[in-house]
N, C-alpha and C positions, 0 to 999 in steps of 0.2 A: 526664544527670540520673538517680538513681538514687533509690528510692525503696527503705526499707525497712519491713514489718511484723511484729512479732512475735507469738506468739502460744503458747501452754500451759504459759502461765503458772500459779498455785495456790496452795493451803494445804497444805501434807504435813506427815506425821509424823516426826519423828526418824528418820535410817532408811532412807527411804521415796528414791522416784526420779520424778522430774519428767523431759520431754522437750519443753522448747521448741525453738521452729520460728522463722524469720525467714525470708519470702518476700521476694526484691529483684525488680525492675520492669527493664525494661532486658535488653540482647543481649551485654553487655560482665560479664556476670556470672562467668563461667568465665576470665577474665582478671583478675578481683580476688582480690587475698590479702581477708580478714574476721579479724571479730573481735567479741568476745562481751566486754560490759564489766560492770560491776555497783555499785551506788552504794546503801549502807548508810544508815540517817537520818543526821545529822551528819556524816559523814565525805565522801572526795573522790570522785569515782569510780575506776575501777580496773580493769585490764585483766585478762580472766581466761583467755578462751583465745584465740589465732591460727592459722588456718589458711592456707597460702601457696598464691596459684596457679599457680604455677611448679610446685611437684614437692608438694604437699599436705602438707609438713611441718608441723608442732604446737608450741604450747610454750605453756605453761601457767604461770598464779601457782601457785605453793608452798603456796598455801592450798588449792587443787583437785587438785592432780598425784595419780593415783592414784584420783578419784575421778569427775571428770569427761571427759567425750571430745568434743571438736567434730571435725564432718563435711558435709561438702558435698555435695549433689545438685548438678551442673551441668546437666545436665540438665530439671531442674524448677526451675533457680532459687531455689534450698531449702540455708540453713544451718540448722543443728543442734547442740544442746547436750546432750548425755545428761547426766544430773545423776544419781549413786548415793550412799550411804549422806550424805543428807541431816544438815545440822545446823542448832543453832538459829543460828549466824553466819552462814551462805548466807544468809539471811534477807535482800533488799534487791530493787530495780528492777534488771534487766536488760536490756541493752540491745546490740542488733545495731548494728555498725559498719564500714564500709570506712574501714580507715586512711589513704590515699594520697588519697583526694577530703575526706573529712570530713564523707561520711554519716551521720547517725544514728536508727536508730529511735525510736519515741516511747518504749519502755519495755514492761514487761512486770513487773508482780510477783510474785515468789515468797516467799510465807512458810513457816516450816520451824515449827513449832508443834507442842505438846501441846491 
């Protein structure tokens, strides 16, 4: 069982760079690929970045590539989203994910805002 929480989340500027965090529970952490999702009001959710535990490879939506970075502490149990030049369509819940079981955290909001 795996258990996920997020956390720094915010209000930012246009711009601006947020760094949420998603602490996972469990010993089998450094054996999972993850994943970072995000879900706009109205729309579906949506996969924004993957990180693999095999060899730490990345791949990004088209809508972050260039802007965003995920990163693994295995160690501490610890994914990461570095978030740079923020916009107002980042704007939505975030959410930590293990693909392969079907974990998901409760959410995390980010708004990009004037």
């Amino acid at each position: 069982q795996v258990q996920l929480v997020e956390s720094g989340g915010g209000l930012v500027l246009p711009g601006g760079s947020l760094r949420p965090s998603c602490a996972a529970s469990g010993s089998a952490f450094s054996s999972l690929s993850m994943a970072w999702h995000r879900q706009a009001p109205g729309t579906e959710r949506e996969l924004v970045a993957r990180i693999r535990a095999s060899d730490g490879s990345t791949n990004y939506a088209d809508a972050v590539k260039g802007r965003f970075t995920i990163s693994r502490d295995n160690a501490k149990n610890m994914l990461y989203l570095q978030m740079n030049s923020l916009k107002a369509e980042d704007t939505a819940v975030y959410y930590c994910n293990v693909p392969s079981t079907g974990h998901w955290g409760k959410g995390i909001q980010v708004t990009v805002s004037t």
